[in-house]
C-alpha distance (Angstrom), angle and dihedral (degrees) to the residues before:
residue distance angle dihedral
X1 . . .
X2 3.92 . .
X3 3.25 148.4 .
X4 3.78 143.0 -161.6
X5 3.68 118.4 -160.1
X6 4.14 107.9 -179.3
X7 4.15 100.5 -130.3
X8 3.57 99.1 24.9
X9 3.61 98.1 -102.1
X10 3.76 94.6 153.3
X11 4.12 90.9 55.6
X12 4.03 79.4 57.1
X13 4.25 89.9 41.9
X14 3.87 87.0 43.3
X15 3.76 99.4 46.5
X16 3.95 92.3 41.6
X17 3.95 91.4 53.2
X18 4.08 91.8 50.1
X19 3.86 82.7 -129.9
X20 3.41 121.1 154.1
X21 4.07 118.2 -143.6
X22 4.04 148.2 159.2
X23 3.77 87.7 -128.7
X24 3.95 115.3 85.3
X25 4.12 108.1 164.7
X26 3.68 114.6 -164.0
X27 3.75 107.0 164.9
X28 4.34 109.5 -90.2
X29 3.69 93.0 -10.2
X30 4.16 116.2 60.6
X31 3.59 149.8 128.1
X32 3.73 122.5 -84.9
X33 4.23 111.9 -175.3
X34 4.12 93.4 -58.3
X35 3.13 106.7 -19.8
X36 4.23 138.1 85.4
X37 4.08 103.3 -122.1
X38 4.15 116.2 -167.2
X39 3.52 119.2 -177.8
X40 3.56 94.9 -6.1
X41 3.90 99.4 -48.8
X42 3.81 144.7 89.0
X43 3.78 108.8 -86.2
X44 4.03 127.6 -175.0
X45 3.56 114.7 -152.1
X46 4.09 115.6 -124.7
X47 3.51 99.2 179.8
X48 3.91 129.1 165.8
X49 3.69 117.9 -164.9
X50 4.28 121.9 -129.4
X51 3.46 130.8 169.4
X52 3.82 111.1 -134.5
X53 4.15 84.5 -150.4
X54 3.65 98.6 57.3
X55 4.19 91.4 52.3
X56 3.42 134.9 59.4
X57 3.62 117.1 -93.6
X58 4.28 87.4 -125.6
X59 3.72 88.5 50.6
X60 3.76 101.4 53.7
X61 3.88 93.2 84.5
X62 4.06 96.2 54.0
X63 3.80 90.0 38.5
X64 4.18 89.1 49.8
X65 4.26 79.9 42.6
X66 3.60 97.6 58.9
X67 4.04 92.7 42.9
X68 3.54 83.8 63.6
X69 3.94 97.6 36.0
X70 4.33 78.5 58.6
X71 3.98 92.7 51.9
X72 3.86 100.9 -92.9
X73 4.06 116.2 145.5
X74 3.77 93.3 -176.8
X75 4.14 140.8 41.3
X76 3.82 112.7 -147.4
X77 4.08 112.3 -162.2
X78 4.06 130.5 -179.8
X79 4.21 107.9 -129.4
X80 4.01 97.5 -138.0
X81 4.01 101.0 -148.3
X82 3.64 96.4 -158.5
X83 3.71 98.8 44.5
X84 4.42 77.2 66.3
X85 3.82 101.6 43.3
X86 3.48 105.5 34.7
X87 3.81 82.6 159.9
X88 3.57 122.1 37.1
X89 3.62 124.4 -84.1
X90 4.38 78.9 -3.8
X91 3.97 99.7 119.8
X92 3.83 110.3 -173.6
X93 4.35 108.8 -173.9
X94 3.73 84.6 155.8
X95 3.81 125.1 126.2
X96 3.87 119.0 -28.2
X97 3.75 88.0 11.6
X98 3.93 93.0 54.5
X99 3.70 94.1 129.7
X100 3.82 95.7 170.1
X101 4.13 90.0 57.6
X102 3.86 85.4 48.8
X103 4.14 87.4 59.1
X104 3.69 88.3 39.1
X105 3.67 95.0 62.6
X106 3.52 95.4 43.8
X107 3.55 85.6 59.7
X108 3.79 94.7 49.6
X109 4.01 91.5 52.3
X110 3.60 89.8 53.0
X111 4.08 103.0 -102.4
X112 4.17 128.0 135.8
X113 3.85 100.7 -133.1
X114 4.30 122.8 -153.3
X115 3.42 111.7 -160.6
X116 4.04 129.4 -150.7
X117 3.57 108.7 -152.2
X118 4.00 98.4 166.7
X119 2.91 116.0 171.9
X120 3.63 73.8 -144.1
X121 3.48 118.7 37.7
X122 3.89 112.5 161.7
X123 4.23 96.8 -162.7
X124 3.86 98.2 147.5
X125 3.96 85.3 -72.6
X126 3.67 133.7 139.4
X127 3.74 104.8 -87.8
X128 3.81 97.1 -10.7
X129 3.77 84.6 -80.3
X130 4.19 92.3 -59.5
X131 3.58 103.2 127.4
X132 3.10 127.1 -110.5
X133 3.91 105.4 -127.4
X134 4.15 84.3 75.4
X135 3.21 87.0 75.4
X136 3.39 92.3 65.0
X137 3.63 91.1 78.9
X138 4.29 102.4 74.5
X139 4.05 108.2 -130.7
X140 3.66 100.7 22.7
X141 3.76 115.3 151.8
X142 3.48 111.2 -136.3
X143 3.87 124.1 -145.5
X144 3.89 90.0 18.8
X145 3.99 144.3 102.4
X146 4.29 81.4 -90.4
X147 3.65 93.9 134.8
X148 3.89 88.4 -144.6
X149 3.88 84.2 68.5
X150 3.56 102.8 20.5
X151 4.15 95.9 57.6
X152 3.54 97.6 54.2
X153 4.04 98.5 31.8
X154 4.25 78.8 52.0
X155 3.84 83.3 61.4
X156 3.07 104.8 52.5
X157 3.91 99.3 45.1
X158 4.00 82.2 50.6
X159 4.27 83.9 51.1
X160 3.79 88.1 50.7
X161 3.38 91.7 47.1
X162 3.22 99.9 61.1
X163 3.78 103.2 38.8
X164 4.25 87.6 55.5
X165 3.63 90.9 55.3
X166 3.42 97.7 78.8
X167 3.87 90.7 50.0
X168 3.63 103.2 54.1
X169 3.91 133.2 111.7
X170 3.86 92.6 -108.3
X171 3.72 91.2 54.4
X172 3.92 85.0 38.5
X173 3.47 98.1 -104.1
X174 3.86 133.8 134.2
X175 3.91 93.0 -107.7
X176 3.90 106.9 109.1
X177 3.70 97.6 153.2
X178 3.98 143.0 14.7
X179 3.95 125.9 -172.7
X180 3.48 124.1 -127.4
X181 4.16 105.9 -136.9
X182 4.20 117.3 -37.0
X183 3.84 123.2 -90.4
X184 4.21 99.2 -29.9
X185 3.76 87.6 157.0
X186 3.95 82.3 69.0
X187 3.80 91.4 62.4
X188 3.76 128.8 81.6
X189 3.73 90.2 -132.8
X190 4.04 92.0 78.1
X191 3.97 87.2 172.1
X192 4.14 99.0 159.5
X193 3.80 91.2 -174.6
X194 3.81 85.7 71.3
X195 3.26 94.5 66.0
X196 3.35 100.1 39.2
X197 4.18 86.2 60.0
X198 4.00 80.0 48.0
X199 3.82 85.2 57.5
X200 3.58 97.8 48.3
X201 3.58 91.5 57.6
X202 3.21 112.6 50.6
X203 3.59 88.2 41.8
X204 4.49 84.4 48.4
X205 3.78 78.8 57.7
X206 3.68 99.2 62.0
X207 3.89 107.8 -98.8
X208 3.80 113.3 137.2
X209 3.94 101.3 176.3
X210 3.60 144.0 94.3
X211 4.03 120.6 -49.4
X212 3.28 117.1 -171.3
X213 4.42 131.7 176.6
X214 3.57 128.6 -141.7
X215 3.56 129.7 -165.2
X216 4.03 138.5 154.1
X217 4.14 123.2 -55.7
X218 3.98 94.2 -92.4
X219 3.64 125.2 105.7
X220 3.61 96.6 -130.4
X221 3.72 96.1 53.9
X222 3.82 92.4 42.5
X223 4.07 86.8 53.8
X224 3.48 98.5 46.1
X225 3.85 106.9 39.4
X226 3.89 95.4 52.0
X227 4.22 125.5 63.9
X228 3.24 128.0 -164.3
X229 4.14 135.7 -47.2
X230 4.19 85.8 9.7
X231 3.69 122.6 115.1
X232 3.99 120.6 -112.9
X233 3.18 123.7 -132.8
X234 4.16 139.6 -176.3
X235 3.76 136.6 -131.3
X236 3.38 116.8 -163.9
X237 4.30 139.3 131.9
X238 3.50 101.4 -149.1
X239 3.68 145.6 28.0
X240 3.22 97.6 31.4
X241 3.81 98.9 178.9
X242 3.83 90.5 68.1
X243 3.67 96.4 43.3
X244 3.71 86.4 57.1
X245 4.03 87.3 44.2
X246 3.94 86.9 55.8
X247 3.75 91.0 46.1
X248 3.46 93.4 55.6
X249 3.72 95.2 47.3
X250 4.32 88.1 50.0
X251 3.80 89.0 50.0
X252 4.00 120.1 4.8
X253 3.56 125.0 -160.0
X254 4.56 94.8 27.8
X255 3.24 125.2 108.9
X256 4.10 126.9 -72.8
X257 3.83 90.6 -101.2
X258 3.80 121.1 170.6
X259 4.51 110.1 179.3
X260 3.66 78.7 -164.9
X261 3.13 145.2 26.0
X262 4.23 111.0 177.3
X263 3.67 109.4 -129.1
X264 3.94 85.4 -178.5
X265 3.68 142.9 -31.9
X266 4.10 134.3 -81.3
X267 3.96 123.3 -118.1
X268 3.41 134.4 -110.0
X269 3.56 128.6 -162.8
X270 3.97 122.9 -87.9
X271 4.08 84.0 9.3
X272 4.04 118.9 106.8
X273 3.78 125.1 -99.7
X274 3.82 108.9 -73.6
X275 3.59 119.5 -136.0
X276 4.00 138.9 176.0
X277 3.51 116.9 -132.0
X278 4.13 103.3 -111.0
X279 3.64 97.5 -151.2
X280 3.76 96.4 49.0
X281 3.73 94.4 41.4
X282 4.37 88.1 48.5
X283 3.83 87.7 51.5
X284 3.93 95.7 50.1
X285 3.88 82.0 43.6
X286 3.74 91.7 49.3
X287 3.91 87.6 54.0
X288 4.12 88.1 54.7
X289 3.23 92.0 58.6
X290 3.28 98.9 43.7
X291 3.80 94.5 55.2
X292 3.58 93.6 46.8
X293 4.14 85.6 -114.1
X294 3.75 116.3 161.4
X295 3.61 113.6 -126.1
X296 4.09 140.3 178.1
X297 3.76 104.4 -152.6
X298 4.15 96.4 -138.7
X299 3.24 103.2 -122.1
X300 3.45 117.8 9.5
X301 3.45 93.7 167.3
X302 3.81 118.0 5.1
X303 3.77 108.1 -177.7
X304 3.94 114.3 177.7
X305 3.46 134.0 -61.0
X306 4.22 104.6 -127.0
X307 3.68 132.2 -169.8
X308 4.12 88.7 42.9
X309 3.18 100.8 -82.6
X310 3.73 91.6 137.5
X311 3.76 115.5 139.1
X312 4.00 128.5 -131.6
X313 3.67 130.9 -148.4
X314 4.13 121.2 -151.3
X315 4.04 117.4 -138.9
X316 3.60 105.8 162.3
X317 3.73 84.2 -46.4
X318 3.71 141.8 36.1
X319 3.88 118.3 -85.1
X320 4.00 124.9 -167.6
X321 3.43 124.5 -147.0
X322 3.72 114.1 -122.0
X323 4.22 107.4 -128.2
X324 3.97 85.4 -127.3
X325 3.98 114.1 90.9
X326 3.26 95.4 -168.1
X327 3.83 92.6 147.4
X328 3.62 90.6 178.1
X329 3.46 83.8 -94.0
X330 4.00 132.4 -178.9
X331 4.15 84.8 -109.4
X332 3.80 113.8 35.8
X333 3.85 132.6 -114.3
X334 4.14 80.5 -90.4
X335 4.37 92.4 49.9
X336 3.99 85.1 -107.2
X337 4.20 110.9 144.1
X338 4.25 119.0 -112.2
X339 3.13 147.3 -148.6
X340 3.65 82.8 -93.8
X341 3.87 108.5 49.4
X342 3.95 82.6 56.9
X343 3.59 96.6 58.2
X344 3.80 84.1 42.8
X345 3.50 96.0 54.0
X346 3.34 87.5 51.6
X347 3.66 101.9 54.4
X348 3.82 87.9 50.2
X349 3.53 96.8 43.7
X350 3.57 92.4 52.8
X351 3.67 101.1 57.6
X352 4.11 97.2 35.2
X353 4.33 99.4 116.2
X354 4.25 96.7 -169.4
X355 3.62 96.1 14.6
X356 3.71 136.5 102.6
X357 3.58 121.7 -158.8
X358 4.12 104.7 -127.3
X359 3.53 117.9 -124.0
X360 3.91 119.8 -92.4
X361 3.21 123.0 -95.3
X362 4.26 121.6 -114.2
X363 3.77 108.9 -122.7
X364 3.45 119.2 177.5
X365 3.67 126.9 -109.8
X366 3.98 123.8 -96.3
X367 3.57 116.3 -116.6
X368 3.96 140.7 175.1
X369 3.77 128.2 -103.5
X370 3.67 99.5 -151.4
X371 3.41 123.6 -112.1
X372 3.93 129.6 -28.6
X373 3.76 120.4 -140.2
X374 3.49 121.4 -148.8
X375 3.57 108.1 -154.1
X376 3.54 106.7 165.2
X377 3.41 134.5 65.9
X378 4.02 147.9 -163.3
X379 3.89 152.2 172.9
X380 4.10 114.2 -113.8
X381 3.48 85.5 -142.6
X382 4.13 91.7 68.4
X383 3.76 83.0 58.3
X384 3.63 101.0 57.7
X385 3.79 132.3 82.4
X386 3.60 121.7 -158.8
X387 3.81 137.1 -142.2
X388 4.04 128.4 -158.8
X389 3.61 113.0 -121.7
X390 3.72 110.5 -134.6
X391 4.15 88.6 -169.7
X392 3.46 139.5 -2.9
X393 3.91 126.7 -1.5
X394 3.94 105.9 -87.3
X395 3.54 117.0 -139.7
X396 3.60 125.4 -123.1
X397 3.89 92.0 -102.2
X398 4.24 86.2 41.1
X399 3.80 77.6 55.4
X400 3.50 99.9 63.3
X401 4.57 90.0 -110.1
X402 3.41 122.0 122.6
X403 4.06 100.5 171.7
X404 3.76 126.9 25.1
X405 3.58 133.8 32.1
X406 4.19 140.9 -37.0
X407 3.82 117.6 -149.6
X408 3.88 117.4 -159.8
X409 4.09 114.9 -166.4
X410 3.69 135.6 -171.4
X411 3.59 141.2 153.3
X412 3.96 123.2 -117.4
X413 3.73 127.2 -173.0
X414 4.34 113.1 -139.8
X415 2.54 171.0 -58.0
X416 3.73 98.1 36.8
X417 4.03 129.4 163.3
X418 3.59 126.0 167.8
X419 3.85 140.3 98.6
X420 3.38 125.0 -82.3
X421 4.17 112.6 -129.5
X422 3.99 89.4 -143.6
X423 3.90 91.1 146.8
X424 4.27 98.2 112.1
X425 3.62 98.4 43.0
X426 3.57 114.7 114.9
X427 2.98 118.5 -98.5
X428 4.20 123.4 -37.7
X429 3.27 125.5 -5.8
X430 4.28 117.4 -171.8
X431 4.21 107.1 -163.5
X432 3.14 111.6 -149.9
X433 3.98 129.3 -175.4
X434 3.80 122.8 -160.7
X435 3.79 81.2 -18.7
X436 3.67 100.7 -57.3
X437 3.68 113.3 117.7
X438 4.16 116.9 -119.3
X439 3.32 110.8 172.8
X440 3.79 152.7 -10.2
X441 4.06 116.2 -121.0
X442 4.28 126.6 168.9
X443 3.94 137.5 111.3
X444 3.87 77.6 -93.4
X445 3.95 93.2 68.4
X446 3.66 94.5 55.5
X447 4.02 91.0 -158.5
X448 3.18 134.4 96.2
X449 4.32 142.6 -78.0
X450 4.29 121.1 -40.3
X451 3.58 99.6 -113.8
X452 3.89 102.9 -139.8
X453 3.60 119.8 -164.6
X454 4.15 114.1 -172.9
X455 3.68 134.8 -179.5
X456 3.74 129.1 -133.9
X457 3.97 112.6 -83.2
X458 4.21 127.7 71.9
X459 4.00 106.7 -58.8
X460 3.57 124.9 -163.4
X461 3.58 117.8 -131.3
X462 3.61 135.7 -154.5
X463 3.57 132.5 176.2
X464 4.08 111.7 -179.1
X465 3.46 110.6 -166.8
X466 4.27 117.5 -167.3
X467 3.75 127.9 -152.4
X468 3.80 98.7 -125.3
X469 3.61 93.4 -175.7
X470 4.26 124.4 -59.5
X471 4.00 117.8 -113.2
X472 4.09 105.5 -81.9
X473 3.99 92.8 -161.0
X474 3.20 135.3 38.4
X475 3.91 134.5 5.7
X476 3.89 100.9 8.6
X477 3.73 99.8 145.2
X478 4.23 85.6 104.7
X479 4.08 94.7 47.0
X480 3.77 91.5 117.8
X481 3.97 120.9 142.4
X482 4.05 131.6 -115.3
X483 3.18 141.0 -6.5
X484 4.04 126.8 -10.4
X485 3.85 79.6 -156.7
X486 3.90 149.9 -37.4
X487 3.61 107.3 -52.1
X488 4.10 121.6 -102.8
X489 3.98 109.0 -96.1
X490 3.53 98.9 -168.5
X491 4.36 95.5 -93.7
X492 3.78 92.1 -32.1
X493 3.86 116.2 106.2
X494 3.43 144.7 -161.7
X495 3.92 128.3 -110.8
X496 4.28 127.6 -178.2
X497 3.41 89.4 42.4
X498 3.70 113.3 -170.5
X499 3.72 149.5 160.4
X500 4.08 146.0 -140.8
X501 3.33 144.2 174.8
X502 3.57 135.0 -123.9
X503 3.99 108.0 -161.3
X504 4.06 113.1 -153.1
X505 3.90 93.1 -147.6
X506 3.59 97.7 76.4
X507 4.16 138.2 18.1
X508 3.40 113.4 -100.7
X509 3.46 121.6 -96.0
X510 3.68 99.8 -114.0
X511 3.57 132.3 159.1
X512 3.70 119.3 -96.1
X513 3.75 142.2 -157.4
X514 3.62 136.4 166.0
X515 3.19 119.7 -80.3
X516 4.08 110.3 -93.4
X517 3.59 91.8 12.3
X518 3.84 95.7 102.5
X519 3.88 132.0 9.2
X520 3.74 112.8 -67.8
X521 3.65 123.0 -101.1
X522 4.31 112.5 -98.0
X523 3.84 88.9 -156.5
X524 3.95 136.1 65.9
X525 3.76 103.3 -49.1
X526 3.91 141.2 -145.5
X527 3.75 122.2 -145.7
X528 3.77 125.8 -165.4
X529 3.22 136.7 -163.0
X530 4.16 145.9 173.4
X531 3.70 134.7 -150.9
X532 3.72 133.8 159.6
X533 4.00 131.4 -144.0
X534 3.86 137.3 -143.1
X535 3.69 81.1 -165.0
X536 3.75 135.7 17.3
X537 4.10 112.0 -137.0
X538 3.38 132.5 172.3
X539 3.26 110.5 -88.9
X540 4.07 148.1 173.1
X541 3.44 126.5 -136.8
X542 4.14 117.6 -130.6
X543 3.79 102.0 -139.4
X544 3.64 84.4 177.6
X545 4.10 113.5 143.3
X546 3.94 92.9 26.2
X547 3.76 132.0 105.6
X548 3.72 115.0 -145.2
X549 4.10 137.8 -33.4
X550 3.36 152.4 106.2
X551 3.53 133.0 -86.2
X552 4.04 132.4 -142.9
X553 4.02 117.9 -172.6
X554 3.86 109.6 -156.2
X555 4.17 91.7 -23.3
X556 4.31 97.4 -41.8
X557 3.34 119.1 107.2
X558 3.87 110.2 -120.8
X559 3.90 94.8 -177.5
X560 3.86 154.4 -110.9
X561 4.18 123.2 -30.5
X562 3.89 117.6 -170.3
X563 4.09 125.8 175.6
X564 3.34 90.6 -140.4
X565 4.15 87.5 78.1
X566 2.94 159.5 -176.6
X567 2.98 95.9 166.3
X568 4.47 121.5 18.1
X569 4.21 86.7 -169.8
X570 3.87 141.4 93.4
X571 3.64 115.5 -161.8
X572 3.83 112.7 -130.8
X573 3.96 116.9 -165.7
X574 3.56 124.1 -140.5
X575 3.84 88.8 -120.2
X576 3.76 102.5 58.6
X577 3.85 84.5 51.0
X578 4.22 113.1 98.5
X579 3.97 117.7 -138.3
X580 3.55 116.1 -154.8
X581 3.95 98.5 14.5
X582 3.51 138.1 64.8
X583 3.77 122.1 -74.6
X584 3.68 117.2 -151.7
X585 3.87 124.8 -152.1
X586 3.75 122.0 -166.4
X587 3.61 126.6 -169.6
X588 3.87 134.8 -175.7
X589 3.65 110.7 -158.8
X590 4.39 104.7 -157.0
X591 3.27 92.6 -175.0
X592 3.52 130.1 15.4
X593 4.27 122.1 71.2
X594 3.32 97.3 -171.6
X595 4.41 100.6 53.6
X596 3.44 122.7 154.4
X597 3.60 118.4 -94.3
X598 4.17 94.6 -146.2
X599 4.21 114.9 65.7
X600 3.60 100.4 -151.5
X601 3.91 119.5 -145.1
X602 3.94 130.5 -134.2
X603 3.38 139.4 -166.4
X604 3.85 91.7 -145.5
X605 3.89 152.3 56.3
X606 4.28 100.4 -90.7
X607 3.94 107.0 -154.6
X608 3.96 111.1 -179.5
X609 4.14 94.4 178.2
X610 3.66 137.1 68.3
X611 3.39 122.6 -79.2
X612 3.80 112.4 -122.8
């Protein structure tokens, strides 16, 4: 038995009753008993997940082309709140964050689309997508009925809502599905009237389709992150038979549904390069298809996550996100095809009855660009403005930052030795005295105090603390930024106390000279260099021989490098690259005094730990 009701109304009837059924109507696209029906007839759900924010805007349509070259019918991509008000009630949708042009054009090349507007939506990204000016209010309860969340994550839902409309199957659009937040039933908060607010929104804002929830492949968490009249789905990366079993069990007599199916794993800083096993992900692939179960293959193409808004996770310790999203994925952090989307495409080609697998699309090789020189040089510090504070040390979210770093300064009179307990401050702290860097501190050091040893006289003091990325799952409610306050000095204290702000979006707007020209900075340095192109290739840079930084190409922020690996490279597309003009490379070397001054180019991945 089915129905179709154009507008959804009976998701709204079913989901104001509380009452549980096999029928979900969302226009063209609904449930019939188990299965997915579209138009009128049984359809299996081949979905690949991309982020629209971790690819170039020019790239989405060959990325979207080779989903469906592999067998895909439908893209799947998270909506990250805070990457779109950075500021609140300041929505940007403009440019590479045009999220509406990314559905468009999977419509145009032929692909259903689900979308995953969260709020919350975990992803290895800063936050989970909450942004981070909510933070700003101390003891808010995140992913509750707290009204200090709840308001503005009500507003956004009711945004989202009406910006899918438009794009859904009963308008004619590609958008079959949306989710309603990301794996709650994985939380111990298991507050259902959350979601139902959540529900009211984006419904408030005008979207009349399917919602559906997804959490992990255990009863519990498929009961309690899902409410009424919404379909379940599962996440899992193995075993897929069971996950469907526990599916079943949560909510008999839906479709076989999994949101995501884990194709690999993401990596985190000073951690090996994580991989999923091709052969055993093809044969719990093969078993999908075979079933008929709809899947989204998590990622197929993962890309990198710019502008460090990489995520973290805490297990006993805090873990970084690296700023490639490789995922092991069947197209490479660069879009390029694997070993694994061939044996994909294979699979799915293989058991397609009236399809034909289109042919793959040419993409042009990746090259290198030589070698960059970076010729000019410049102290952080000339970059940075500071403001008195009149009370207590702001944070960097009190501060009005969401990415980047927070510098606190004051002025000490010596002599002064002791250690400095800088073990809880999140995440990296760089002390510097009269400019000259001392000592690294931060739950991301995992060692112990900065000794500091100072000599009688007035000292300036700075401790620059960076946002390496805030926990993406689990408790985040504490993920605020700096300092709580000026460190103890043993009885000596500070005076001129002052703040600044170090925005990610941008390099700093230091003062340069050529190299040589003038004594070298003693603090944390910027280096700057300019090359041109005949023409622009894809491209990695070799961060081989430095420390730690960030890099900006021609004023965007392509991302974080570390020694400590996986991963020594940062992938450069083709499109960011300028022909005919000067390109300018910036980076800001944390760590290191002695870095190169020549960025060397690759035409490949560069991974300097073990696999694992």
């Amino acid at each position: 038995m089915s129905f179709s009701w154009p507008g959804g109304r009976l998701c709204l009837l079913l989901a104001a009753i509380g009452l549980a059924s096999n029928v979900v109507s969302a226009g063209e696209f609904e449930v019939s008993g188990d299965k997915f029906v579209l138009d009128g007839k049984p359809f299996q759900i081949r979905s690949g997940e991309i982020h629209y924010s971790r690819v170039p805007a020019s790239e989405w349509r060959s990325r979207i082309q080779m989903a469906r070259a592999m067998g895909l019918n439908t893209i799947c991509t998270y909506v990250f709140w805070n990457y779109h008000e950075t500021k609140k009630g300041e929505f940007d949708f403009s440019g590479e964050k045009d999220v509406a042009q990314f559905i468009r054009i999977c419509g145009e090349e032929g692909m259903k689309a689900i979308v995953r507007p969260g709020p919350y939506v975990c992803a290895e990204w800063d936050l989970g997508g909450i942004p981070a000016w909510i933070l700003a209010e101390r003891g808010v309860k995140l992913r509750t009925t707290d009204p200090r969340y709840l308001e503005p994550a009500k507003a956004w839902m009711k945004k989202m809502g009406a910006m899918i409309e438009p794009f859904t199957a009963a308008k004619g659009g590609p958008v079959i599905m949306v989710q309603l937040e990301n794996e709650y039933g994985n939380t111990i908060k298991n507050d259902r009237q959350y979601l139902l607010d959540l529900q009211t929104a984006i419904r408030g804002g005008g979207y009349t389709g399917m919602l559906f929830t997804c959490d992990s492949a255990f009863p519990e968490a498929l009961t309690k992150g899902s409410i009424p009249g919404l379909v379940k789905a599962v996440n899992f990366g193995d075993r897929a038979e069971n996950a469907f079993r526990q599916l079943e069990t949560a909510n008999p007599g839906q479709p076989s549904f999994t949101a995501e199916f884990w194709v690999g794993w993401f990596d985190q800083w000073q951690r090996g390069h994580m991989r999923g096993d091709t052969r055993q992900k093809s044969a719990e692939l093969a078993w999908m298809m075979e079933k008929g179960a709809s899947f989204n293959l998590y990622m197929f193409h993962g890309g990198s996550t710019r502008g460090m808004w990489a995520g973290a996770n805490f297990e006993s310790r805090y873990y970084p996100t690296t700023c490639g999203y490789d995922y092991d994925a069947p197209l490479d952090e660069s879009g390029r095809p694997t070993a694994k989307y061939n044996a994909f495409r294979q699979i799915i080609g293989n058991r397609l009855k009236d399809e034909k697998l289109p042919e793959l699309p040419v993409m042009k090789p990746a090259g290198s660009v030589g070698s960059i020189q970076l010729d000019e040089v410049a102290d952080l510090s000339s970059a940075i403005t500071t403001t008195k504070c009149e009370d207590a040390l702001p944070s960097m979210e009190e501060a009005g930052l969401g990415n980047g770093f927070i510098l606190y300064r004051g002025n000490v009179e010596g002599p002064v030795e002791t250690t400095l307990d800088l073990g809880k401050v999140k995440d990296r702290v760089y002390v510097m005295v009269d400019g000259g860097l001392i000592g690294i501190g931060g739950r991301s050091t995992q060692t112990g105090g900065v000794p500091m040893k100072i000599d009688a006289g007035n000292h300036q003091i700075d401790f620059l603390v960076e946002n390496m990325g805030r926990v993406n799952y689990g408790s985040m409610d504490e993920e605020r930024k700096g300092l709580e306050a000026m460190p103890d000095l043993g009885g000596a204290t500070f005076s001129n106390v002052s703040y600044g702000l170090v925005p990610a979006t941008s390099p700093p707007a230091a003062n340069f000279t050529k190299s040589g020209e003038e004594t070298p900075p003693k603090g944390i340095t910027l280096r700057k260099g300019k090359f041109k192109l005949d023409t622009p290739v894809d491209t990695w840079l070799d961060m081989s021989g430095f420390g730690r930084g960030v890099v900006w190409l021609n004023g965007r922020n392509l991302g974080r490098y570390w020694s400590a690996g996986p991963s020594q490279t940062i992938f450069i597309p083709a499109a960011w690259q300028r022909t005919g003009e000067e390109n300018e490379l910036i980076v800001l070397e944390l760590e290191t005094s002695a870095s190169p001054d020549l960025v060397r180019t690759s035409s490949h991945q560069i991974w300097e730990t073990p696999v694992r």
